[in-house]
N, C-alpha and C positions, 0 to 999 in steps of 0.2 A: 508736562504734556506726555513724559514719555512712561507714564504707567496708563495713562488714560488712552494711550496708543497700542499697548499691551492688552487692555483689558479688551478692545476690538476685536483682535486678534482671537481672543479666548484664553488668557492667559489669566489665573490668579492672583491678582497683587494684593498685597494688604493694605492697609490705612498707615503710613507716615514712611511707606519705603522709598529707598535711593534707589534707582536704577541708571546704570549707565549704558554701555554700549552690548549689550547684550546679545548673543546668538543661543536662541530656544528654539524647541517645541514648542509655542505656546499652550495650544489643547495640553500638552501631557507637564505643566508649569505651574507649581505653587509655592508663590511669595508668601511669607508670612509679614506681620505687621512690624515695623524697623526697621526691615530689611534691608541690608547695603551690597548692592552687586557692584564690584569694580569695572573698570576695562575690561572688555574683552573676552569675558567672562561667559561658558560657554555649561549651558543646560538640556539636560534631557538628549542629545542626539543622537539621534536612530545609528545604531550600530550595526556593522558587514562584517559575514565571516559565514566561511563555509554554505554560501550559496542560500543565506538567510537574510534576512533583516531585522533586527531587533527593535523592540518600540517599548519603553518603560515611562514610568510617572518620577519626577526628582520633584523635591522639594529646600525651600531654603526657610528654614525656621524663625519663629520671631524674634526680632530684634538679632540675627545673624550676621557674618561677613563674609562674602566671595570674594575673594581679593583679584588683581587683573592677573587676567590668563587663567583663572583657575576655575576646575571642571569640575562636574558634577552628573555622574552616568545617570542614563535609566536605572530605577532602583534603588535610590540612593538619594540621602536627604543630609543635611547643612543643620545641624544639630540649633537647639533653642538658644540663644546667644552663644553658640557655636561658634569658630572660625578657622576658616581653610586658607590661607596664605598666598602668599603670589606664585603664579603657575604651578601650584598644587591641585592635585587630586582629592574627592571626599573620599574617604574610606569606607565599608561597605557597612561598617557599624560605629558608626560615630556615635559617643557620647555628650548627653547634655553639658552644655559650656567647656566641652572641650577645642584644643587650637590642635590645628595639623597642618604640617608642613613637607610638600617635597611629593614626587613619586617615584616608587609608590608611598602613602604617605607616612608620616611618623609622629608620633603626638608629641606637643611641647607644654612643658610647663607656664603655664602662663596667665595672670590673675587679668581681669577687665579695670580700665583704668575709671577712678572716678572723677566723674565732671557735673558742672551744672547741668540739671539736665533742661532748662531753657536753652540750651544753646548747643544741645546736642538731638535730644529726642521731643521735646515737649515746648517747642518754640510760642511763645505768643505770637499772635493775630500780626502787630506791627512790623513784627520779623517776616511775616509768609508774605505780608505786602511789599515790603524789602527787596527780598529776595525776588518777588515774581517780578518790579520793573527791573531789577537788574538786567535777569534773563530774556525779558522781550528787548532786551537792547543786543540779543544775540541776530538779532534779524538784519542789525548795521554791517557787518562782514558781509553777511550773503547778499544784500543791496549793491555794497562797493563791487561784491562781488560779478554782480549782473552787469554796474555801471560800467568796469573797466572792460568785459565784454562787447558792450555798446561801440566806447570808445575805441575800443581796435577792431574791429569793423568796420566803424567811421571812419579812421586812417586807412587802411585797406581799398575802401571805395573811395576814397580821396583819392588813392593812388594809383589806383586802377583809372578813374576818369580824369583826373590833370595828365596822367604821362602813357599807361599803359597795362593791361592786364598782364602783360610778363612783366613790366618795372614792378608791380604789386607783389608779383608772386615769388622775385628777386629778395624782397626786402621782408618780405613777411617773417623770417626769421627774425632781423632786427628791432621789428614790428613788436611780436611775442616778446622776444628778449628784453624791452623796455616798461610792457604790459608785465612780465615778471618780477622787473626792477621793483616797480611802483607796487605791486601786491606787498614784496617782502615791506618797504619801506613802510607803508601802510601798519602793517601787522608787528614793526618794530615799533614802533611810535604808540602803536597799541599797548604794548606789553608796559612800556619804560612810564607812560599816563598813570596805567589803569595799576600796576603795582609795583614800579620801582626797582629799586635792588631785593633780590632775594635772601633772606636770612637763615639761619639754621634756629629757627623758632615753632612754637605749637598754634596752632589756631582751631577753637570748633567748630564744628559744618558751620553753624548759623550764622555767619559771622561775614561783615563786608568785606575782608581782605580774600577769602575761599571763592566768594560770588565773582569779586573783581577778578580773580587768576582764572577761572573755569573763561571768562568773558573774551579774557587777554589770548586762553587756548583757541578759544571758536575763531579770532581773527587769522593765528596761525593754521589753522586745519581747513579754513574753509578761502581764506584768502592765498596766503604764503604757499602750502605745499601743494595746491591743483596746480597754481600758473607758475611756479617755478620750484621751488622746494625739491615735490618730489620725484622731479628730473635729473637734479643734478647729484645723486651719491657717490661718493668718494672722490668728489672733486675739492679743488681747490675755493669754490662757489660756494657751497657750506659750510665749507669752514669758515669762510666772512658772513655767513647768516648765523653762526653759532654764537662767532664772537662779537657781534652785534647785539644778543640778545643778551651778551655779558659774562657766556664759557669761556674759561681760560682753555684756548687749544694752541700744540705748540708745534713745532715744524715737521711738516713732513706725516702729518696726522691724517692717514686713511677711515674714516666715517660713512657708513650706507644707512646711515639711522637719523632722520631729526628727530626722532624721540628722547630729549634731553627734559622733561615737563619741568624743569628750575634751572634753566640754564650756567645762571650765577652761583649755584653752589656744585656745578662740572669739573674738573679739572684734568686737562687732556694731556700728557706729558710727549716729547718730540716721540717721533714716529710711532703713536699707538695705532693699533688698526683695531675697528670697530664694523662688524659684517653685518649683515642683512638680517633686519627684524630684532635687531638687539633694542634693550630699551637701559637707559641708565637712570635707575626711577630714585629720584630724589624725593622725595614723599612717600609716605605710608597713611594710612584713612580708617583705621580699625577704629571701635569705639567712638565713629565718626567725632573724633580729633586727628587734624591731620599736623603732620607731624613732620617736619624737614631737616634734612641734614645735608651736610657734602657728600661728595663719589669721587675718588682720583683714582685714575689709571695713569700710573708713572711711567717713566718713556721705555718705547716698546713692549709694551703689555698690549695681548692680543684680547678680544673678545668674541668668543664662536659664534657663527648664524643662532639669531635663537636666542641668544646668552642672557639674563636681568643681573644688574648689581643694583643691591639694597642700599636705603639710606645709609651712612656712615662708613661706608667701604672703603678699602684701601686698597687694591692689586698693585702688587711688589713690579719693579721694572725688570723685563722680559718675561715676566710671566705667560702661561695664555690658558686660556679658559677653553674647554671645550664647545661644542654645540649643545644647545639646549640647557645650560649650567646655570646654575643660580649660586648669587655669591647671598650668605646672608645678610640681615643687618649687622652691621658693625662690625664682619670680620675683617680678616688683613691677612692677604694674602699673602706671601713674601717672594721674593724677590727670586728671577731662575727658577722656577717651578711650573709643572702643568698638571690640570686640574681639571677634573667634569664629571655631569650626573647634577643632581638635581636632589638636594642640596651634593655642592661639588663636596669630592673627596679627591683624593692621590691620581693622578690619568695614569693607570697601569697599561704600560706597550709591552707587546710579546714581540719578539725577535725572531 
């Protein structure tokens, strides 16, 4: 639905594109056909300065990749199986089948992987059928979601008419707080059904285990973090919703993020502190194969507002990451050091 929501809009989509959660222009918006937009992922937007506004056309070329967080100015286009990386920048002259990474960006060596392409670009008929009841079973969260609304309302005015409008308005916290219980449980029970433990394994888009997680996400996002999730950061409360979902998190663990999207391949070492808007992305989607590894942040390693670590990471104990830092794939950080920039380098302090 959500190109066909686009194209309303006035936005360009092509024939067999991904789109996720996207922030466009639409009018000044052209998808090419394959296209894969990740999270977040932000097009075209009118830019300020000097008492101006700026309004350009961006483009994302066929068969390309925006990874999450990653932008794409006025004027600037997502090369033809091109790829721009997680919270990277395109650069202002990208090259066909070129990869860039970081800003400002930097180009990386990097060949496109090959797969079937049934099962990446050119799905049969039985797959699109698949996949689409999958998806219409997204509509189960947001029903529960209305239901448990009902239901605490209906305790509310129970409580208000058996005892009292202040006993109602007394309790209405414990009320909410149990209405939050029941979301997370809900969206646990979800996850541990619909895909189990997580593994450090590959799967293609097409494929049922990809449908099922994207399914498992929508109970988390539409259930879990409205009615209690994303209330409680840096409490002791998330950290029992982490390690229910199957994160190893360890004592004394400061978290303002449930952005953990594979919980099970997490690992949180005693007093990490994790700040606002950080994401510890366990997956990567390029070549729409997605692809999972572990992330451990050993104890007392800091990560900045802002910060993404890639699949396969390692941050050394006491480390800390700056604001806005990306750790890449598969590096390792080490241990006593601090780090930031995008891709991180050395955190140089002046005295």
């Amino acid at each position: 639905m959500t190109p066909l929501w686009l194209r309303a809009l006035g936005m360009k989509v092509g024939r067999g594109a991904e789109v996720s959660t996207v922030l466009a222009l639409p009018s000044l918006t052209t998808v090419g056909d394959g296209a894969f937009l990740a999270d977040d992922t932000l097009i075209a937007p009118y830019e300020l300065g000097g008492g101006w506004v700026r309004l350009g056309e961006a483009k994302v070329g066929e068969r390309a990749f925006l990874g999450n967080s990653g932008m794409t100015a006025p004027g600037r286009s997502v090369p033809k199986r091109g790829l721009v990386g997680v919270l990277s920048a395109t650069p202002e002259k990208a090259k066909k089948g070129g990869s860039y990474l970081g800003m400002p960006p930097m180009r990386l060596p990097r060949s496109a992987d090959k797969a079937d392409q049934s099962l990446t670009y050119e799905p049969p008929a039985r797959l699109l059928w698949a996949r689409g009841l999958v998806e219409v079973a997204r509509v189960l969260p947001v029903l529960a979601s209305g239901a448990l609304g009902a239901l605490t309302l209906a305790a509310l005015s129970w409580l208000a008419a058996g005892w009292s409008p202040v006993v109602a308005a007394l309790l209405s916290g414990l009320v909410l707080l149990a209405a939050g219980v029941a979301a997370c449980l809900v969206a646990v029970a979800a996850k541990w059904l619909l895909v189990g433990r997580f593994r450090a394994v590959e799967h293609p888009l097409w494929s049922g285990f990809v449908w099922r997680n994207e399914l498992a996400d929508t109970f988390v996002e539409v259930l879990a973090v409205p009615w209690l999730v994303g209330a409680v950061p840096g409490t002791p409360v998330l950290n029992l919703w982490l390690r229910a979902l199957g994160a190893g998190v360890g004592r004394g663990v400061w978290c303002e993020s449930y952005w953990l999207p594979e919980a099970d391949l997490v690992t949180l070492g005693d007093g990490v502190t994790i700040n606002r808007g950080c994401v510890v992305q366990t997956h990567l989607f390029h070549d729409r194969i997605m692809r999972m590894d572990t992330v451990i942040l050993r104890e007392g390693a800091t990560l900045g507002p802002g910060g993404i670590v890639l699949p396969g990471s390692t941050v050394g104990a006491r480390s800390t990451l700056g604001p806005a830092s990306l750790v890449m794939r598969a590096e390792s950080v080490p241990a006593d050091t601090r780090w930031l920039g995008n891709p991180i380098e050395a955190w140089q302090t002046t005295s």
